[in-house]
ROFI-90439 format. One record per residue (C-alpha): residue number from 1; x, y, z; residue in three letters. Coordinates in steps of 0.001 Angstrom, whole numbers, always signed. Layout:
BEGIN
NUM; X; Y; Z; ala
...
//
This chain:
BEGIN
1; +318; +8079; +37024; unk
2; +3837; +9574; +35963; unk
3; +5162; +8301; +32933; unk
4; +8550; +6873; +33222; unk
5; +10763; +7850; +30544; unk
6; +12441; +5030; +28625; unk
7; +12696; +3423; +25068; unk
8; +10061; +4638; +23615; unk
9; +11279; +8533; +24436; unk
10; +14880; +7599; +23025; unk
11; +13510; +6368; +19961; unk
12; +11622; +9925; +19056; unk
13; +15224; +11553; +19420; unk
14; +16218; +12946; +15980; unk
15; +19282; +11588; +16736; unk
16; +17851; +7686; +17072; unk
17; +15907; +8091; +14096; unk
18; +18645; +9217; +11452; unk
19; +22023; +7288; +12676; unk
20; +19091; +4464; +12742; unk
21; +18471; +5149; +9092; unk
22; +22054; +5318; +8057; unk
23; +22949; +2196; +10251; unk
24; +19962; +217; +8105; unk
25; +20557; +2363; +5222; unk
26; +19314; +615; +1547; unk
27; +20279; -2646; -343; unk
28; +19298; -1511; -4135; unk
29; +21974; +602; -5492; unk
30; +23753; -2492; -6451; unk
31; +23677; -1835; -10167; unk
32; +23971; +2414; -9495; unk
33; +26850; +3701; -11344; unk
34; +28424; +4922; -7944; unk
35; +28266; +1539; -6147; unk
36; +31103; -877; -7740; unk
37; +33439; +2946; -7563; unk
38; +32893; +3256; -4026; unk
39; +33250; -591; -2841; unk
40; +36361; -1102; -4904; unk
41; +37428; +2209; -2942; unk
42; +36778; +862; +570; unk
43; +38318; -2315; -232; unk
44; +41780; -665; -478; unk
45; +41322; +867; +3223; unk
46; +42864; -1366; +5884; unk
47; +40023; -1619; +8711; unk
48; +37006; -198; +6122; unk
49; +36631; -3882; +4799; unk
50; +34808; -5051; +7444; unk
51; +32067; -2073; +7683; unk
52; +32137; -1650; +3757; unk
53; +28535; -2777; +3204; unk
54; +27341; -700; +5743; unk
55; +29545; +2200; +4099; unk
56; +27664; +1324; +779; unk
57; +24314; +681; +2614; unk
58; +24189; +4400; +3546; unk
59; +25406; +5466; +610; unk
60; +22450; +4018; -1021; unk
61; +20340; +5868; +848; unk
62; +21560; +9300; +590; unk
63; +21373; +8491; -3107; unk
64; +17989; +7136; -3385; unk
65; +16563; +9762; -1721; unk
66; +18449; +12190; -3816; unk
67; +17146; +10504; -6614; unk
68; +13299; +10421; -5757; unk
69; +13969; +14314; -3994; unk
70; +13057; +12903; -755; unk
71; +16097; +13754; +758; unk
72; +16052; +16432; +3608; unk
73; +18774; +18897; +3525; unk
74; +19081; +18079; +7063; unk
75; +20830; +14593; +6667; unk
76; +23973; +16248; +4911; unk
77; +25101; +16550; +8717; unk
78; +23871; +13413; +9944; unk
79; +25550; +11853; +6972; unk
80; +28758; +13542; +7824; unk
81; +29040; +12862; +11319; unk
82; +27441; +9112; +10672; unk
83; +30414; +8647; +8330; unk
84; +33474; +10307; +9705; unk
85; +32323; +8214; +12830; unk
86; +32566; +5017; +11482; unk
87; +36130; +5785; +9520; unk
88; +37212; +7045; +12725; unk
89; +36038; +3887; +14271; unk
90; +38071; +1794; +11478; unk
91; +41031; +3639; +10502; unk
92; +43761; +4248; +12810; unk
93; +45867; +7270; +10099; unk
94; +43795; +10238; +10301; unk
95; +45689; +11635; +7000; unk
96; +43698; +7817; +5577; unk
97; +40734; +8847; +7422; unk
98; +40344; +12163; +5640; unk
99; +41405; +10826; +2044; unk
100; +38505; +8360; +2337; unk
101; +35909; +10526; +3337; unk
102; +37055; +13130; +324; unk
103; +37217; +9886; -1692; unk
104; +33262; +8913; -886; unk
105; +32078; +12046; -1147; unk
106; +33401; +12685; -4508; unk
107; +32462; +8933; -5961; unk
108; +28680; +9895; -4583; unk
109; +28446; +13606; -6177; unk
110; +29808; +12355; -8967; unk
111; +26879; +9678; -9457; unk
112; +24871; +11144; -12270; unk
113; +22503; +13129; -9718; unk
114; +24519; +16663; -9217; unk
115; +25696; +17586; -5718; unk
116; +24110; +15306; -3040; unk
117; +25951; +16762; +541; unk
118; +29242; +18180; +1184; unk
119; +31046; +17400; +4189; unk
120; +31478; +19449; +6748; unk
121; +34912; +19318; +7113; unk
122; +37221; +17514; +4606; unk
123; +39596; +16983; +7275; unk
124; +38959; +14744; +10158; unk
125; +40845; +15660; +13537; unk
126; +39499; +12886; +16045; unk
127; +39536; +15239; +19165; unk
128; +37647; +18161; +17191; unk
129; +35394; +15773; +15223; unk
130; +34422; +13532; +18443; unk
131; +33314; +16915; +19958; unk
132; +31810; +18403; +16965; unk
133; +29533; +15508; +17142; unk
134; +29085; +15469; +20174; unk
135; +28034; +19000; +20353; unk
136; +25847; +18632; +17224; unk
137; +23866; +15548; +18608; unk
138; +22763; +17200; +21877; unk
139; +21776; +20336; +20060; unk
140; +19755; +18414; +17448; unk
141; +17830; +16290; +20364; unk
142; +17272; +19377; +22705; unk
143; +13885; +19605; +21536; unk
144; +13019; +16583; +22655; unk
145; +14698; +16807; +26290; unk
146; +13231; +19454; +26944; unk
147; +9115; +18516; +26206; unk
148; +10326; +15105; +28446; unk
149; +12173; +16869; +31318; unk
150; +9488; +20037; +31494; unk
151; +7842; +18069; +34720; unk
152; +8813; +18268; +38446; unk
153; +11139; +15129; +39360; unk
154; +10696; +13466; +35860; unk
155; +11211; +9229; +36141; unk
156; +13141; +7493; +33376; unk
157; +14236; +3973; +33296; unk
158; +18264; +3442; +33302; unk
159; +18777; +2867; +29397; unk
160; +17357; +6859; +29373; unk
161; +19697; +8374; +32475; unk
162; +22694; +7088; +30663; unk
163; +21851; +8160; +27386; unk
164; +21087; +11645; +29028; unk
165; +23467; +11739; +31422; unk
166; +26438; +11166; +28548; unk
167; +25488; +14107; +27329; unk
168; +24896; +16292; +30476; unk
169; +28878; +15231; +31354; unk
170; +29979; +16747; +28058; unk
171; +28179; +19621; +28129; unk
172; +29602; +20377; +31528; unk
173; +33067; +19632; +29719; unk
174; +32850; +21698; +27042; unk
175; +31154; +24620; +29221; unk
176; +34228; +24860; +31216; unk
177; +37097; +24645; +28682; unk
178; +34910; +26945; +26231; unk
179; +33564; +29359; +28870; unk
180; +35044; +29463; +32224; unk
181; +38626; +28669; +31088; unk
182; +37819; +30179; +27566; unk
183; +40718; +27887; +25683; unk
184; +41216; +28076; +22326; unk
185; +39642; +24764; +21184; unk
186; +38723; +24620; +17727; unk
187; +35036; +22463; +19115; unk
188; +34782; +25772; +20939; unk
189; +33002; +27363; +17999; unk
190; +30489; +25062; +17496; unk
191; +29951; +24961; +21003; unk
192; +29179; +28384; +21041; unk
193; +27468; +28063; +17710; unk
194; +24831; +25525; +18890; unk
195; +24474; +26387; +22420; unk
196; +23687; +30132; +23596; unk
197; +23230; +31342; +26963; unk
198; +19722; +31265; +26805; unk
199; +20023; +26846; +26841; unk
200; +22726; +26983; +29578; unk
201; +20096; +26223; +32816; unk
202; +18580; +23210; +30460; unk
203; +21656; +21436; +29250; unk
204; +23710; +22063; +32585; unk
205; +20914; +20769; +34884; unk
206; +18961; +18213; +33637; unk
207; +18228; +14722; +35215; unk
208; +15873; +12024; +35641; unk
209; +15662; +9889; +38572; unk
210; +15922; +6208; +38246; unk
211; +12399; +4293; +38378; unk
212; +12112; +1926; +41674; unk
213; +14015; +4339; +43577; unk
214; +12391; +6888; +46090; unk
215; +12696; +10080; +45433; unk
216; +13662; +12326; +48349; unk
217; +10437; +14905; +48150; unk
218; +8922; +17046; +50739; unk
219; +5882; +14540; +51517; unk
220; +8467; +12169; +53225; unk
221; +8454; +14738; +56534; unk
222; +4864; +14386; +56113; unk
223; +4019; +10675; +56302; unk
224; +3766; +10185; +53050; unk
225; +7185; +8869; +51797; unk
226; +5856; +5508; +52063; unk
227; +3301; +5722; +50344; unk
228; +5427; +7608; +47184; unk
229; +8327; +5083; +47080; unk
230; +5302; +2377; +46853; unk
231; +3895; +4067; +43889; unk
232; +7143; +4273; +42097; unk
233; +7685; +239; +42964; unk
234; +4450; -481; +41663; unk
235; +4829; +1971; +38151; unk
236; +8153; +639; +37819; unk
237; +6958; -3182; +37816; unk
238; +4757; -2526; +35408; unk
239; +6473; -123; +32910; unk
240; +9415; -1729; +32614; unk
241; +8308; -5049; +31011; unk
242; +6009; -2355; +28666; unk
243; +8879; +29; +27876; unk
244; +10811; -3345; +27238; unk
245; +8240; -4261; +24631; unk
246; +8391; -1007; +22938; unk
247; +11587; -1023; +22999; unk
248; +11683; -3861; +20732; unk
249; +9011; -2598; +17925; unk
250; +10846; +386; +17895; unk
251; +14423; -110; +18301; unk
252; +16524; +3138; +17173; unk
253; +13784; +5857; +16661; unk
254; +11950; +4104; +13432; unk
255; +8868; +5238; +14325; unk
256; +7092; +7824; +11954; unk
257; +9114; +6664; +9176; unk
258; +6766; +4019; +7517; unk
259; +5149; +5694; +4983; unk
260; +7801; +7762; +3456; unk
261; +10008; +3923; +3261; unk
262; +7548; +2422; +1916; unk
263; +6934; +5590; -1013; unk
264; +10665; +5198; -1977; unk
265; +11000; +1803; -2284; unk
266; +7355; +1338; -3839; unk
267; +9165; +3241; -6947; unk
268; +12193; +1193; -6878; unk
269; +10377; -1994; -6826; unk
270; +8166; -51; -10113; unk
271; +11546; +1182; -11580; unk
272; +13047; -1867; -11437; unk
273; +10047; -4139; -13060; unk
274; +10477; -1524; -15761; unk
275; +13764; -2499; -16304; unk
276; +13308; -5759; -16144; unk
277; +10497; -6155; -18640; unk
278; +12410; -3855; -20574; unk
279; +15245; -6350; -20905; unk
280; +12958; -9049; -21859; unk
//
């Protein structure tokens, strides 16, 4: 039986599982020197009000992890892009945009624990930075399109052709401004940067075809169409209400992430009972 690619593939996307982690991020940095800095910060950004906690939530969990040296050098970039995303989101002046990310990323390596990331950029252009992003995402879940999409005619439910077909559309973009036209975007560099020619076939090709729909094979001339568009009904039926299911339990890409969660805040929970009896 083919598997029909869904939920549960999204959620192993490196992608899923790191914006996931920043979305959640952590609640204990309340009493962290960096905290009450940071929130009185956002609170003086019209449109960052709203998404402060979440700010602060993710600023938590850079730090903690910093601070128990569990944090991967890897989610400097996925901080970056997480953040600049939601100012850009929130903030209409991209000269505001820019001073607040410089402003968080100073009141965080400033927090008693050395250098924790750097941005990438310290200013934000929304066309360039939109792209960058872009760009970056695709490249970081590549990996993982490719081991689903290695089959003949691969079947994916529709929550997984969107999500892959986004970025198909904007790789296609990109490859003819940076490429075929050859303009001088600024995004062009990290397009080059991330994507070489060797990835070009992959990222300008792939699809999925929609589960419950027949595909239009060779066996059709052969009698047998019937008999495949049947079998996709009946896998369909099935996997959806499964891949729905899964879908719930692992919402994001949390998966995997269990044990290392519960290490860190096992020895915040300690560190704070410390504290705490201390003050007693």
């Amino acid at each position: 039986m083919s598997e029909i690619l869904g939920n549960s593939q999204l959620g192993y996307l490196r992608t899923k599982y790191n914006y996931y982690s920043l979305d959640n991020g952590y609640t204990y940095c309340k009493e962290d020197i960096f905290y009450n800095e940071a929130e009185l910060k956002l609170s003086t950004y019209m449109g960052l009000q709203k998404v402060s906690e979440k700010i602060l939530k993710a600023m938590c969990y850079m730090y903690t992890k910093k601070k128990y040296n569990k944090l991967k050098s890897e989610m400097c970039n996925f901080f970056y892009y997480w953040l600049g995303d939601v100012l850009l989101n929130n903030i209409n002046d991209k000269i505001l945009t820019s001073e607040s990310l410089t402003s968080l990323y100073s009141i965080i390596n400033s927090a008693g624990l050395g250098k924790i990331c750097d941005p990438l950029n310290y200013y934000i252009d929304k066309d360039i930075f939109k792209n960058n992003k872009l760009i970056f995402d695709y490249s970081e879940d590549y990996e993982n399109y490719k081991l689903d999409l290695n089959k003949p005619n691969p079947l994916c439910n529709k929550s997984y052709q969107e999500y892959l077909q986004t970025y198909v559309n904007k790789y296609k973009d990109l490859h003819t401004i940076c490429e075929i036209e050859n303009q001088d975007k600024k995004y062009c560099d990290a397009f080059r940067k991330y994507f070489g020619t060797k990835k070009h076939e992959f990222l300008y090709n792939w699809t999925c075809y929609l589960e419950g729909t027949a595909l239009k094979v060779n066996l059709i001339g052969d009698g047998h169409g019937k008999e495949v568009e049947k079998a996709q009904l009946k896998r369909s039926s099935t996997a959806a209400r499964e891949d729905e299911l899964n879908g719930l339990k692992e919402v994001g890409g949390v998966r995997g992430a269990e044990s290392e969660e519960k290490e860190v805040l096992g020895r915040v929970q300690a560190e704070n009972l410390r504290g705490a009896a201390w003050n007693r």
